[in-house]
mmCIF file of the N, C-alpha and C atoms, coordinates in Angstrom:
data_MODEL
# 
_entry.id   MODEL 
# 
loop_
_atom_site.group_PDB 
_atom_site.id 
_atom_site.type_symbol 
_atom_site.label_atom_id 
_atom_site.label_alt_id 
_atom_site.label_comp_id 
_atom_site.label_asym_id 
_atom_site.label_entity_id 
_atom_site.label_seq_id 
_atom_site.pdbx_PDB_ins_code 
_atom_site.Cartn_x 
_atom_site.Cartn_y 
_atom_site.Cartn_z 
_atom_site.occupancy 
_atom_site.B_iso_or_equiv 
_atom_site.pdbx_formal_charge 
_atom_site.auth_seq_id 
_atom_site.auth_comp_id 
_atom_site.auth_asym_id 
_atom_site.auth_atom_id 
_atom_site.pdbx_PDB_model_num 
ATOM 1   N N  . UNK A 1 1  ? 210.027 71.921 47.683 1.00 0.00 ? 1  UNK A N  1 
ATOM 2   C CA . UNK A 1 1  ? 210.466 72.317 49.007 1.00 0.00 ? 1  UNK A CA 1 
ATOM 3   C C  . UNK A 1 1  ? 209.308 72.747 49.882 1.00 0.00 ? 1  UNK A C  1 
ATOM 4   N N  . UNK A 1 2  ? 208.318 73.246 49.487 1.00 0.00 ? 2  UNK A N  1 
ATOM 5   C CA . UNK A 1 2  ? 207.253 73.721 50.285 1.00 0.00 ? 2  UNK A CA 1 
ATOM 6   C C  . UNK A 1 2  ? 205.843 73.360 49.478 1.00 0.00 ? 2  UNK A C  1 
ATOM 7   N N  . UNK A 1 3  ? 205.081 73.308 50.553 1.00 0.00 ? 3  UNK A N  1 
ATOM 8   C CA . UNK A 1 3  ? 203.425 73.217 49.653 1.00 0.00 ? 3  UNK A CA 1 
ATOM 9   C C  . UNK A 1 3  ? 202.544 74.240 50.217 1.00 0.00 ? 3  UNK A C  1 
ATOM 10  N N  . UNK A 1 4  ? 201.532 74.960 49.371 1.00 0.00 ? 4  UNK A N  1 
ATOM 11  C CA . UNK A 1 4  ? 200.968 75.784 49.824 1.00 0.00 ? 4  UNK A CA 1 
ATOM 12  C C  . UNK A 1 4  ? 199.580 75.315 49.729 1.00 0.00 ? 4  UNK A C  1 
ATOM 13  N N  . UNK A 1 5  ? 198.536 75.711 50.516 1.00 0.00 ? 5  UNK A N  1 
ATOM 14  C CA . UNK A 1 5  ? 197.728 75.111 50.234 1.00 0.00 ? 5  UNK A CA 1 
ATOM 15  C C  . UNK A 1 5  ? 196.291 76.413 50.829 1.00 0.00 ? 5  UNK A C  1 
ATOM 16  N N  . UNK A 1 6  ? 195.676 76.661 49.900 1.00 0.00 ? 6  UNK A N  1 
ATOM 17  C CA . UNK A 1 6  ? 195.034 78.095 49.934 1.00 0.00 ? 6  UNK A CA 1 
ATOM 18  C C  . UNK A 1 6  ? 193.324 77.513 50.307 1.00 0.00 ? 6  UNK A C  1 
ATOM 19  N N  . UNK A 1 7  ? 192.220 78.031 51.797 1.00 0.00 ? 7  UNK A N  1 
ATOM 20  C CA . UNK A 1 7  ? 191.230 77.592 51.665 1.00 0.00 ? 7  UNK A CA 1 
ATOM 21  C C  . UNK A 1 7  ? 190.504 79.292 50.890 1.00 0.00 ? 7  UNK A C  1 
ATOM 22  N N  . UNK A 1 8  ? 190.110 78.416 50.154 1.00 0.00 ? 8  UNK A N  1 
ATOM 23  C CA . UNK A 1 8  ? 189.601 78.862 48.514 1.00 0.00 ? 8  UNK A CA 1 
ATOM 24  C C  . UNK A 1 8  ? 188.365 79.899 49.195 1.00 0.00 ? 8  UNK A C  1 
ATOM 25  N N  . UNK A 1 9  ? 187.534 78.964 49.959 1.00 0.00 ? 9  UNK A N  1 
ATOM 26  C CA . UNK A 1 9  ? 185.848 79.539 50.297 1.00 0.00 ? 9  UNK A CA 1 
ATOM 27  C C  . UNK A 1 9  ? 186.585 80.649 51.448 1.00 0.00 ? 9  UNK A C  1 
ATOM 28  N N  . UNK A 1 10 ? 187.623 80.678 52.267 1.00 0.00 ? 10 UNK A N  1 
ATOM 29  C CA . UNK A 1 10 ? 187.826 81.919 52.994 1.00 0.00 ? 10 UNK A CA 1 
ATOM 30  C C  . UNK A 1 10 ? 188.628 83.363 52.362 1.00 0.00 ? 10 UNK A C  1 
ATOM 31  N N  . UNK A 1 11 ? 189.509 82.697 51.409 1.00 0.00 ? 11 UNK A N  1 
ATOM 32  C CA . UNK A 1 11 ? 190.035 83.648 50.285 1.00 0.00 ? 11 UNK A CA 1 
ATOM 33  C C  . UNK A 1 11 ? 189.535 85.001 50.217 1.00 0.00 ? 11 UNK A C  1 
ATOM 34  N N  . UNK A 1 12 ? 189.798 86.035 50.172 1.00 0.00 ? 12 UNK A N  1 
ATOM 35  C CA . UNK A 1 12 ? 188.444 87.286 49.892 1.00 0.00 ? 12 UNK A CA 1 
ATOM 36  C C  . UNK A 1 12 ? 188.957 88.194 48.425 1.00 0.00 ? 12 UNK A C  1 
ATOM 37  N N  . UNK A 1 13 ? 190.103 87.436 48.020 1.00 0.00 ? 13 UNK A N  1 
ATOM 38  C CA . UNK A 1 13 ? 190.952 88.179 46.719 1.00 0.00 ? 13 UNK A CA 1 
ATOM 39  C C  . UNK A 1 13 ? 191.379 89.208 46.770 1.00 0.00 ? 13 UNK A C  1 
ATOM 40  N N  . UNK A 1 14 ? 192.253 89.596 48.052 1.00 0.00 ? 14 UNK A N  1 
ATOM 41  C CA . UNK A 1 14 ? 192.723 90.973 48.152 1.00 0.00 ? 14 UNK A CA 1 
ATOM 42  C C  . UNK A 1 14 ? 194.346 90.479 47.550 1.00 0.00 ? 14 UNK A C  1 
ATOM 43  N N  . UNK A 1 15 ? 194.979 89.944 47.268 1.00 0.00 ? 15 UNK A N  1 
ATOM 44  C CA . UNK A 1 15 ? 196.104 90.227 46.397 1.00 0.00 ? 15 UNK A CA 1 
ATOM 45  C C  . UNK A 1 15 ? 197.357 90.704 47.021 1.00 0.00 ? 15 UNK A C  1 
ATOM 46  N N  . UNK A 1 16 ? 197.148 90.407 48.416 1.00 0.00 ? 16 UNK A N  1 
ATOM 47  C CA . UNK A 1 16 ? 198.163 90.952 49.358 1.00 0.00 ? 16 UNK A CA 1 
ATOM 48  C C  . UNK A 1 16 ? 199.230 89.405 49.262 1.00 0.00 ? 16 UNK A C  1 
ATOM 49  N N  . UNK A 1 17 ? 198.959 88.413 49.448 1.00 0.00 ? 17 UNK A N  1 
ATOM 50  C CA . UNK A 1 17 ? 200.138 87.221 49.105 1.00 0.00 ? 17 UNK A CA 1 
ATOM 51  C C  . UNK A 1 17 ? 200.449 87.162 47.604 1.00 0.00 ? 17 UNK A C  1 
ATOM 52  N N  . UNK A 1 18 ? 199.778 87.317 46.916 1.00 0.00 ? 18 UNK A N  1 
ATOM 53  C CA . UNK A 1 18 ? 200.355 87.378 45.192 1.00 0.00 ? 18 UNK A CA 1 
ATOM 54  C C  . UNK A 1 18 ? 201.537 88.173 45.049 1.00 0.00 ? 18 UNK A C  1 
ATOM 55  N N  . UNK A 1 19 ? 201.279 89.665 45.842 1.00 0.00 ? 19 UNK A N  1 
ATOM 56  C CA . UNK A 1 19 ? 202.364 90.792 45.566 1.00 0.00 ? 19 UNK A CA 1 
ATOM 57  C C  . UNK A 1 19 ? 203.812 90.168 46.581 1.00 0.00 ? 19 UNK A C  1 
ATOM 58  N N  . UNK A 1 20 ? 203.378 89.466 48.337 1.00 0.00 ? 20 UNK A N  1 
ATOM 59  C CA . UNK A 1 20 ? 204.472 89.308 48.605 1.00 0.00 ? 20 UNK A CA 1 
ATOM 60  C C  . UNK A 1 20 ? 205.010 87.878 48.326 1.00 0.00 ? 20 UNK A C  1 
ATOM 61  N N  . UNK A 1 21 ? 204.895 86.665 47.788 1.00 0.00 ? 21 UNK A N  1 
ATOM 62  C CA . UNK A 1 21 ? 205.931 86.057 47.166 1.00 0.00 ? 21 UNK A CA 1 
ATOM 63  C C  . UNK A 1 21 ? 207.390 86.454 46.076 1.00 0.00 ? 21 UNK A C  1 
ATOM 64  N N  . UNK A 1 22 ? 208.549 86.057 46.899 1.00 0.00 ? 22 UNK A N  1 
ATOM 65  C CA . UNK A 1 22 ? 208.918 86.354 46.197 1.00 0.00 ? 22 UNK A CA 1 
ATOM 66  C C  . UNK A 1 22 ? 208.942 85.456 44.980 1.00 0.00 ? 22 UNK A C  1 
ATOM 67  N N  . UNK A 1 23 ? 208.930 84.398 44.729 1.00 0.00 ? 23 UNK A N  1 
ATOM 68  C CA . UNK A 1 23 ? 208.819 83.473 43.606 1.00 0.00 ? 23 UNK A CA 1 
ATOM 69  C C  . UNK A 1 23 ? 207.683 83.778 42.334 1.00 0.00 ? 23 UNK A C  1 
ATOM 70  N N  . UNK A 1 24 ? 206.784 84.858 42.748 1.00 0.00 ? 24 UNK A N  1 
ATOM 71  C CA . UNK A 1 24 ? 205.707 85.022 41.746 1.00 0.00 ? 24 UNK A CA 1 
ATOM 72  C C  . UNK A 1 24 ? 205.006 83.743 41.578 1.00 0.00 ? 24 UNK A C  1 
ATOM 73  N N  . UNK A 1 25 ? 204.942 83.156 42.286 1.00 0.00 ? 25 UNK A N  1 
ATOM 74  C CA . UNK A 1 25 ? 203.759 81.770 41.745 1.00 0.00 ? 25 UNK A CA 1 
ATOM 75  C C  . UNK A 1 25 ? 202.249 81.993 41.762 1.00 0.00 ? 25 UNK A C  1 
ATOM 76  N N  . UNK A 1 26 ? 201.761 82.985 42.798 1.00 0.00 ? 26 UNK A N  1 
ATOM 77  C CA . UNK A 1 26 ? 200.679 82.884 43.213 1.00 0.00 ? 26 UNK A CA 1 
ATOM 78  C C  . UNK A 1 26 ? 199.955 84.284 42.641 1.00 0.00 ? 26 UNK A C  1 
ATOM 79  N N  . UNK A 1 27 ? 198.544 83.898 42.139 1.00 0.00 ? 27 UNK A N  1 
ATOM 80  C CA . UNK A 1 27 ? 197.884 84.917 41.428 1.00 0.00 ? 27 UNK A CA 1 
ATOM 81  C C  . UNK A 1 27 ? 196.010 84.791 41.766 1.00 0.00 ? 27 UNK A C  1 
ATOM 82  N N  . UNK A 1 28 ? 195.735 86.079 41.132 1.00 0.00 ? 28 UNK A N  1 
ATOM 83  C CA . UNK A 1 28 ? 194.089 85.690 41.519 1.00 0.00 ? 28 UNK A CA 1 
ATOM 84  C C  . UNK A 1 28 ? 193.450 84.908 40.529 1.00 0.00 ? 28 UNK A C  1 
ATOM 85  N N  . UNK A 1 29 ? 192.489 84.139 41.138 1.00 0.00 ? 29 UNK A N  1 
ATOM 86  C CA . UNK A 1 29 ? 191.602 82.742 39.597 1.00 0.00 ? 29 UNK A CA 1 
ATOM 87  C C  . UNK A 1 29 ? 190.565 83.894 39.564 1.00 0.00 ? 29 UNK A C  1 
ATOM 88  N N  . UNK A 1 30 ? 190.862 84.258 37.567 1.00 0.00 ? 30 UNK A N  1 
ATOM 89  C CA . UNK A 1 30 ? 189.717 85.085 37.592 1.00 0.00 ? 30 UNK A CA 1 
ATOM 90  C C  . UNK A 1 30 ? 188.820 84.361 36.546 1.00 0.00 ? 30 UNK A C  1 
ATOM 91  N N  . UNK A 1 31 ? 188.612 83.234 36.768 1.00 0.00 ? 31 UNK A N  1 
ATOM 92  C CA . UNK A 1 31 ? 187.702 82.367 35.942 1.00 0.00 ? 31 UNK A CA 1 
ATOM 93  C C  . UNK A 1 31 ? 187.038 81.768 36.902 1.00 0.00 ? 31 UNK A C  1 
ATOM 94  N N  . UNK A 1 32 ? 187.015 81.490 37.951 1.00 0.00 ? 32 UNK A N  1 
ATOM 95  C CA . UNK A 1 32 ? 186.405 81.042 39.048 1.00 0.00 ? 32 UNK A CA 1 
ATOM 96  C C  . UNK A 1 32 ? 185.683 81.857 40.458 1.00 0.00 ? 32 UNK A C  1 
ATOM 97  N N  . UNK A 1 33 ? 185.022 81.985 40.838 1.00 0.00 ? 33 UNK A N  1 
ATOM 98  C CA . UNK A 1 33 ? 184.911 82.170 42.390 1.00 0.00 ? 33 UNK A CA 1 
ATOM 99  C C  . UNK A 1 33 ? 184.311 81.380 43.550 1.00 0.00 ? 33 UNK A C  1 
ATOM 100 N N  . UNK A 1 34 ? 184.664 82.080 45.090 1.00 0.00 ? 34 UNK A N  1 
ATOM 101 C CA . UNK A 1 34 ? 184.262 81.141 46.043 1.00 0.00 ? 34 UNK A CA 1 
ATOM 102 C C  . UNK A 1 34 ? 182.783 81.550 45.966 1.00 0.00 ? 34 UNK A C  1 
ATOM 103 N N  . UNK A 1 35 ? 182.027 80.655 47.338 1.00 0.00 ? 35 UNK A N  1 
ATOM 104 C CA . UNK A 1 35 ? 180.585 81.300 47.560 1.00 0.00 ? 35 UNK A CA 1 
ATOM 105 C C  . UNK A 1 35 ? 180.457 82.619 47.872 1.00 0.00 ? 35 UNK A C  1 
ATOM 106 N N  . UNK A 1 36 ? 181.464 83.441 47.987 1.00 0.00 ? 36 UNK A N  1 
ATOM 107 C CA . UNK A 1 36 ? 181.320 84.801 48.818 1.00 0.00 ? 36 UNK A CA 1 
ATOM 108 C C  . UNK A 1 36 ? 181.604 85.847 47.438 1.00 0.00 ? 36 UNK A C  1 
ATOM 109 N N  . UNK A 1 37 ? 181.891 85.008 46.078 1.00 0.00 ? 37 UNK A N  1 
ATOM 110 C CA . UNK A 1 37 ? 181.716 86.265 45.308 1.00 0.00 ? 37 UNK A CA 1 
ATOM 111 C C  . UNK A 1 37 ? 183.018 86.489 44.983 1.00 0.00 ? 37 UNK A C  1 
ATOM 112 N N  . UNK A 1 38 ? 184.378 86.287 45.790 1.00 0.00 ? 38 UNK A N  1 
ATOM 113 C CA . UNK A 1 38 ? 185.603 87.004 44.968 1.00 0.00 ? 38 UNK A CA 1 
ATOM 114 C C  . UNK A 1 38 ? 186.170 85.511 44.291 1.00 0.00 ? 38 UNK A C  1 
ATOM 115 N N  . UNK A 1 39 ? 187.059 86.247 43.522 1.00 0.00 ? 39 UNK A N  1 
ATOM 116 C CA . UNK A 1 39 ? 188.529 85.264 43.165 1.00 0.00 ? 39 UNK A CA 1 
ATOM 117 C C  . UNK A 1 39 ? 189.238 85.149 43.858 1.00 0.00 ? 39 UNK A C  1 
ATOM 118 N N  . UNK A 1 40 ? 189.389 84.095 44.175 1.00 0.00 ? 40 UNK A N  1 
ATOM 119 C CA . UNK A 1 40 ? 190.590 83.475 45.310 1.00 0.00 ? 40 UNK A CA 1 
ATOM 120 C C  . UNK A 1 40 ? 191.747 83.078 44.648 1.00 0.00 ? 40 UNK A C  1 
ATOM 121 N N  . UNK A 1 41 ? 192.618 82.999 45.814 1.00 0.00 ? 41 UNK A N  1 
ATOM 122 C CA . UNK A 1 41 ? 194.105 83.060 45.170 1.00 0.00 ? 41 UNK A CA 1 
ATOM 123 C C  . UNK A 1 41 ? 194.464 81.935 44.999 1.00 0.00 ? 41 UNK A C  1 
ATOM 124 N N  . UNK A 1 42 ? 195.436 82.002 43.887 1.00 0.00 ? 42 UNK A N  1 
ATOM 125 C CA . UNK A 1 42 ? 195.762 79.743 43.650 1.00 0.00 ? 42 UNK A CA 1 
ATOM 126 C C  . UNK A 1 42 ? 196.982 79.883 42.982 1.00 0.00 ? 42 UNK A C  1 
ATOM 127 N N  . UNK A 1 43 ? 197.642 78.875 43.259 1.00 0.00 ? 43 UNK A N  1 
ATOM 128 C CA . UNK A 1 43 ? 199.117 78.925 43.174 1.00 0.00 ? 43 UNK A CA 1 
ATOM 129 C C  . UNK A 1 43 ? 199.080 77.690 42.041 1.00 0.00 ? 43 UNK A C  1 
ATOM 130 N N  . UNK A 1 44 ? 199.783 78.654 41.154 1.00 0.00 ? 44 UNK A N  1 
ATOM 131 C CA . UNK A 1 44 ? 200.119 78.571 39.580 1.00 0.00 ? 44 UNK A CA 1 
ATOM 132 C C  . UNK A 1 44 ? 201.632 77.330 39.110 1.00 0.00 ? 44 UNK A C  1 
ATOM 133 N N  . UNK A 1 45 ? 202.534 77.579 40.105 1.00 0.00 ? 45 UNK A N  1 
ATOM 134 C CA . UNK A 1 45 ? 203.489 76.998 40.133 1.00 0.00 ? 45 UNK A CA 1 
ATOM 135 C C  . UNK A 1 45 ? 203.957 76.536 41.168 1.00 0.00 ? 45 UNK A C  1 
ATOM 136 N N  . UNK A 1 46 ? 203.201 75.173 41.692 1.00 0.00 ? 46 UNK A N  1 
ATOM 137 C CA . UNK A 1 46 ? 203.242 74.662 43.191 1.00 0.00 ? 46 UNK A CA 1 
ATOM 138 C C  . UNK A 1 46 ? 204.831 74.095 43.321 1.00 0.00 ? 46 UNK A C  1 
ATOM 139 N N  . UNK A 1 47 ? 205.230 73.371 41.864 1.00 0.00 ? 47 UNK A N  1 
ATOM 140 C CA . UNK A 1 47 ? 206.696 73.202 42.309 1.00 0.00 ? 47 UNK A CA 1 
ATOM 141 C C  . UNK A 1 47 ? 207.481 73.776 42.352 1.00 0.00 ? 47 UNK A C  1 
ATOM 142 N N  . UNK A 1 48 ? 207.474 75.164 42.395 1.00 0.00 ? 48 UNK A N  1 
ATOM 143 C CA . UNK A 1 48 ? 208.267 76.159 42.375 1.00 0.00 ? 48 UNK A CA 1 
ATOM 144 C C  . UNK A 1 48 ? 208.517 77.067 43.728 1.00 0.00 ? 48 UNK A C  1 
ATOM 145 N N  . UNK A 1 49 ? 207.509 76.762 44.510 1.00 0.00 ? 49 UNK A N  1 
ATOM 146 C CA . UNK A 1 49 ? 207.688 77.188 45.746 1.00 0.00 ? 49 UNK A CA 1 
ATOM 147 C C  . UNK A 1 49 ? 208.400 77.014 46.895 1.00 0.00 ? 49 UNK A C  1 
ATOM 148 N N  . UNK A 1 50 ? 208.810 77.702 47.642 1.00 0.00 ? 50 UNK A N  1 
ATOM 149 C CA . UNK A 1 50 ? 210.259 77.349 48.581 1.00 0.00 ? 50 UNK A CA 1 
ATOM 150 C C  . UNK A 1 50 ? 209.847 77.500 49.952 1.00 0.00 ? 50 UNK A C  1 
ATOM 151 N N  . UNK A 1 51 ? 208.731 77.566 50.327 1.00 0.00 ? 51 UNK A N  1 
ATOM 152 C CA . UNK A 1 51 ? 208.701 77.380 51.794 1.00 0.00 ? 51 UNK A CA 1 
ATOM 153 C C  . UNK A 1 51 ? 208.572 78.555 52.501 1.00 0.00 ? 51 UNK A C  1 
ATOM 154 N N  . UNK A 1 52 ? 208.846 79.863 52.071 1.00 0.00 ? 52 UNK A N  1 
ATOM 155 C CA . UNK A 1 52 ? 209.301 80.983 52.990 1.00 0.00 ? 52 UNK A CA 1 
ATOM 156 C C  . UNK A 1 52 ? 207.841 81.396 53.512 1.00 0.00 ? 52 UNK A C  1 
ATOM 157 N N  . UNK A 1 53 ? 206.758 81.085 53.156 1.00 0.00 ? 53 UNK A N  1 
ATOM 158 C CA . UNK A 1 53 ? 205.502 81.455 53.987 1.00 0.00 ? 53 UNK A CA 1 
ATOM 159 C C  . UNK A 1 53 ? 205.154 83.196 54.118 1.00 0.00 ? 53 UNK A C  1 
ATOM 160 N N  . UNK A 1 54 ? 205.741 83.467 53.180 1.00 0.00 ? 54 UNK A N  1 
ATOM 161 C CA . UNK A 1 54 ? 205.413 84.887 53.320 1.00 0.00 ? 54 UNK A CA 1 
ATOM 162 C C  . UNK A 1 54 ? 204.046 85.001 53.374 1.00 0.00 ? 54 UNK A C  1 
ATOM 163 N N  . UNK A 1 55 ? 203.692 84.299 52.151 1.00 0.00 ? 55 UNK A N  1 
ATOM 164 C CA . UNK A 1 55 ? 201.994 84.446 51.654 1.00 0.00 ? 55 UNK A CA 1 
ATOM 165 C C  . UNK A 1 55 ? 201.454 84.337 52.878 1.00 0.00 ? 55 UNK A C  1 
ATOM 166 N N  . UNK A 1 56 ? 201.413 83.258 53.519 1.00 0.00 ? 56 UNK A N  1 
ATOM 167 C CA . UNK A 1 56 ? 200.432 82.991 55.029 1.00 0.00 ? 56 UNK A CA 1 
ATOM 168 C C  . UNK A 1 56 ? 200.880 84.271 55.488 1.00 0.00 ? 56 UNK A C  1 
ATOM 169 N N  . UNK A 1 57 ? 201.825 84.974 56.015 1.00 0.00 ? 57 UNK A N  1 
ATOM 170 C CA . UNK A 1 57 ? 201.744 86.029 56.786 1.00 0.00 ? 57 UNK A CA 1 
ATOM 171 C C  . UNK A 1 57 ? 201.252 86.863 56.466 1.00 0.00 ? 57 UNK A C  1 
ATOM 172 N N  . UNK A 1 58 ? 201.153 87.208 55.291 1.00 0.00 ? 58 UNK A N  1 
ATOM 173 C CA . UNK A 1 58 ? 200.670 88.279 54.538 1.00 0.00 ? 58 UNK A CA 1 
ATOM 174 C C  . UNK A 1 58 ? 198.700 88.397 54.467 1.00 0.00 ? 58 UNK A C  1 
ATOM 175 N N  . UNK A 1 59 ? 198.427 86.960 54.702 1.00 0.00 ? 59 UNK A N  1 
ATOM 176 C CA . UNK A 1 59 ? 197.345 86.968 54.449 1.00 0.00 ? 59 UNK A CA 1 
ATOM 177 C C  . UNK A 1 59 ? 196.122 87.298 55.721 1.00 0.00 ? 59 UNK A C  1 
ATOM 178 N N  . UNK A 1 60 ? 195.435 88.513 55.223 1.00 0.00 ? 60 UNK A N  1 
ATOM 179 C CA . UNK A 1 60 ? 194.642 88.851 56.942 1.00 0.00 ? 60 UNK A CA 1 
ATOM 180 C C  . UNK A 1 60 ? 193.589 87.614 57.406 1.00 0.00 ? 60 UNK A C  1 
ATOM 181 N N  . UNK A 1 61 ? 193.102 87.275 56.650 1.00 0.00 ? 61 UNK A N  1 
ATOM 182 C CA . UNK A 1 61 ? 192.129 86.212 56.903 1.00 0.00 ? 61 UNK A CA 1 
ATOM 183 C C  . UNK A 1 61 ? 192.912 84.598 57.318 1.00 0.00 ? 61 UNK A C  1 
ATOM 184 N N  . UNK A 1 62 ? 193.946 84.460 56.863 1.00 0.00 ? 62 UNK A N  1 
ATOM 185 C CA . UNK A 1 62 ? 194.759 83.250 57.482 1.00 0.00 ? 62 UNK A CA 1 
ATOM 186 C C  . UNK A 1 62 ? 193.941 81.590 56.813 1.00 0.00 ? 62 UNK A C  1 
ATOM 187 N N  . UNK A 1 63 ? 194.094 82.575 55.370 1.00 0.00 ? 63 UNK A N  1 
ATOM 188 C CA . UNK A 1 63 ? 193.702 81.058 54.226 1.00 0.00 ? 63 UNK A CA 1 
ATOM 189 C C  . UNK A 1 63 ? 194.536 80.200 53.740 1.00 0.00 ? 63 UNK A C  1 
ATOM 190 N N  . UNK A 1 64 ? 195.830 80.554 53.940 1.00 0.00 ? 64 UNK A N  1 
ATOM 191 C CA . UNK A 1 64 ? 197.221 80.213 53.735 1.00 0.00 ? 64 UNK A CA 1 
ATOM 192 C C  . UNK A 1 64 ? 198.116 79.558 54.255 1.00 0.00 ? 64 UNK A C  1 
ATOM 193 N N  . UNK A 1 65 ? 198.113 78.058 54.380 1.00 0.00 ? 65 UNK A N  1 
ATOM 194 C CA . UNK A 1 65 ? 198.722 77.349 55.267 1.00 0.00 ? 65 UNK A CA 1 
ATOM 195 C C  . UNK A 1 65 ? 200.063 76.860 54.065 1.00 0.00 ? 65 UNK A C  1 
ATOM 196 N N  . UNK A 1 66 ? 201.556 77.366 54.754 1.00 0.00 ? 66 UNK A N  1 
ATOM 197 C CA . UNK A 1 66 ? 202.728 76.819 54.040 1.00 0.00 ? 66 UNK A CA 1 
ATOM 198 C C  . UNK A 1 66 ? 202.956 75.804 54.608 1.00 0.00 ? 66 UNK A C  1 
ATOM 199 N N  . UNK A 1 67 ? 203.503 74.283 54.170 1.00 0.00 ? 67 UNK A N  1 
ATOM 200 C CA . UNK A 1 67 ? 204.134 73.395 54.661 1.00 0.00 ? 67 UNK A CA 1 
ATOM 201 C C  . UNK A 1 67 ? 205.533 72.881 53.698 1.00 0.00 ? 67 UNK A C  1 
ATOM 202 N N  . UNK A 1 68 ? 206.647 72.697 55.009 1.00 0.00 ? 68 UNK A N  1 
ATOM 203 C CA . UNK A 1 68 ? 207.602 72.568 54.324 1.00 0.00 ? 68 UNK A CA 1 
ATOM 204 C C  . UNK A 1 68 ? 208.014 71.082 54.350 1.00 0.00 ? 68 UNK A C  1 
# 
């Protein structure tokens, strides 16, 4: 129903869209980071997602583009 699609290098890993999905899909990659040093957020269960875009709102930097 929805695709999320996270830019990784603007990410800063504050954990503010992880907490508001409600679906729980989305978490921090702590095996990876961008050039700036954090873990960015990446969505774990892309088919599981429904569109509601919380995450983008939630997110201050605006790395978070939902498409439904």
């Amino acid at each position: 129903m929805g695709k999320v699609t996270i830019a990784r290098d603007v990410c800063k890993g504050c954990g503010l869209c992880v907490n508001a999905c409600p679906k729980k899909i989305l978490e921090l990659d702590k095996k990876h980071f961008n050039a700036k040093g954090y873990s960015p957020a990446v969505c774990i269960r892309p088919e599981e997602c429904i569109g509601c875009a919380a995450c983008g709102r939630m997110c201050p930097d605006c790395a978070i583009v939902v498409e439904r």
